[in-house]
N, C-alpha and C positions, 0 to 999 in steps of 0.2 A: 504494500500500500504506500502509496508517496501521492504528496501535494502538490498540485498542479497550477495553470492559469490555464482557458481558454484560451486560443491563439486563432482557431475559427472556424468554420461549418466543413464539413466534407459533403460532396455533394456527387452522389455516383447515381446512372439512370440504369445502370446494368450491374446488379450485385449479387452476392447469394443469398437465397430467400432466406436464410435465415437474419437478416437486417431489416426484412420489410418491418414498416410502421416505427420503426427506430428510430432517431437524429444523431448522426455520425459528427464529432468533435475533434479538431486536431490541438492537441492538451501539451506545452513542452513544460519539463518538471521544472520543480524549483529547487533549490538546496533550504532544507531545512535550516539550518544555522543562519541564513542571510536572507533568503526570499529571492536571491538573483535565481536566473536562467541557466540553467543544464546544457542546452543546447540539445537536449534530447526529446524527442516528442514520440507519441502515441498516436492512433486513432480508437477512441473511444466512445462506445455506447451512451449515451446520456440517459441515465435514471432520474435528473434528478431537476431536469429543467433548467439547465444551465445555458450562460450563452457567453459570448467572445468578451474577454477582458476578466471573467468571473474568476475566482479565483477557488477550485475545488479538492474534494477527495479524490484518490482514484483508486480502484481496488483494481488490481494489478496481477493478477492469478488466476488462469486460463479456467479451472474447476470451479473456484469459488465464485469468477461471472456467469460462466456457465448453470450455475447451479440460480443465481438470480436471476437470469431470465429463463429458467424453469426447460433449459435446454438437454440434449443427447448428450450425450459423454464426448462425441467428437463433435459438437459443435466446434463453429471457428471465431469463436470472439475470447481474447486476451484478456482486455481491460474496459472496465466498467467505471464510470463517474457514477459515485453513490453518494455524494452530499456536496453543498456550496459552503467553504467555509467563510464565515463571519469576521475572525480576527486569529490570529496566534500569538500566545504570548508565553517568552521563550526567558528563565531565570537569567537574571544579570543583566539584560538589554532594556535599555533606553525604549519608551513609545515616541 
């Protein structure tokens, strides 16, 4: 699981059914200790009603997304956005 920001919509007209009715998000992580950029990005399922700029959860484990959208064992979805978080606050840093 690691914290993310939106970065912005994927948008595919030919996919595998298993993503119909879904909104596909491209999420690059954050570094927890600073809130900078990774450089590293996902595409991710949206649970949670997120959109570009939001700053989210991401549950990051092919099983346990799987298992939240109530999918096959070989579905093909990695990573889930399961919550918008609000703020973090991290001992010893400055607001």
């Amino acid at each position: 699981m690691y914290i993310g920001r939106v970065f912005g919509n994927v948008v595919a007209t030919i996919k595998h059914p298993t993503f119909d009715g879904h909104k596909l998000l491209l999420v690059e992580r954050l570094r927890p200790d600073t809130g900078t950029a990774e450089a590293k990005y996902d595409i991710a399922v949206d649970l949670a009603q997120a959109g570009p700029g939001d700053t989210v959860l991401v549950l990051d484990e092919g099983n346990g997304a799987r298992q939240l959208l109530n999918m096959e064992p070989n579905g093909c979805v990695r990573a889930v956005i399961v919550g918008i978080v609000d703020d973090i606050d991290l001992p010893g840093m400055a607001a």
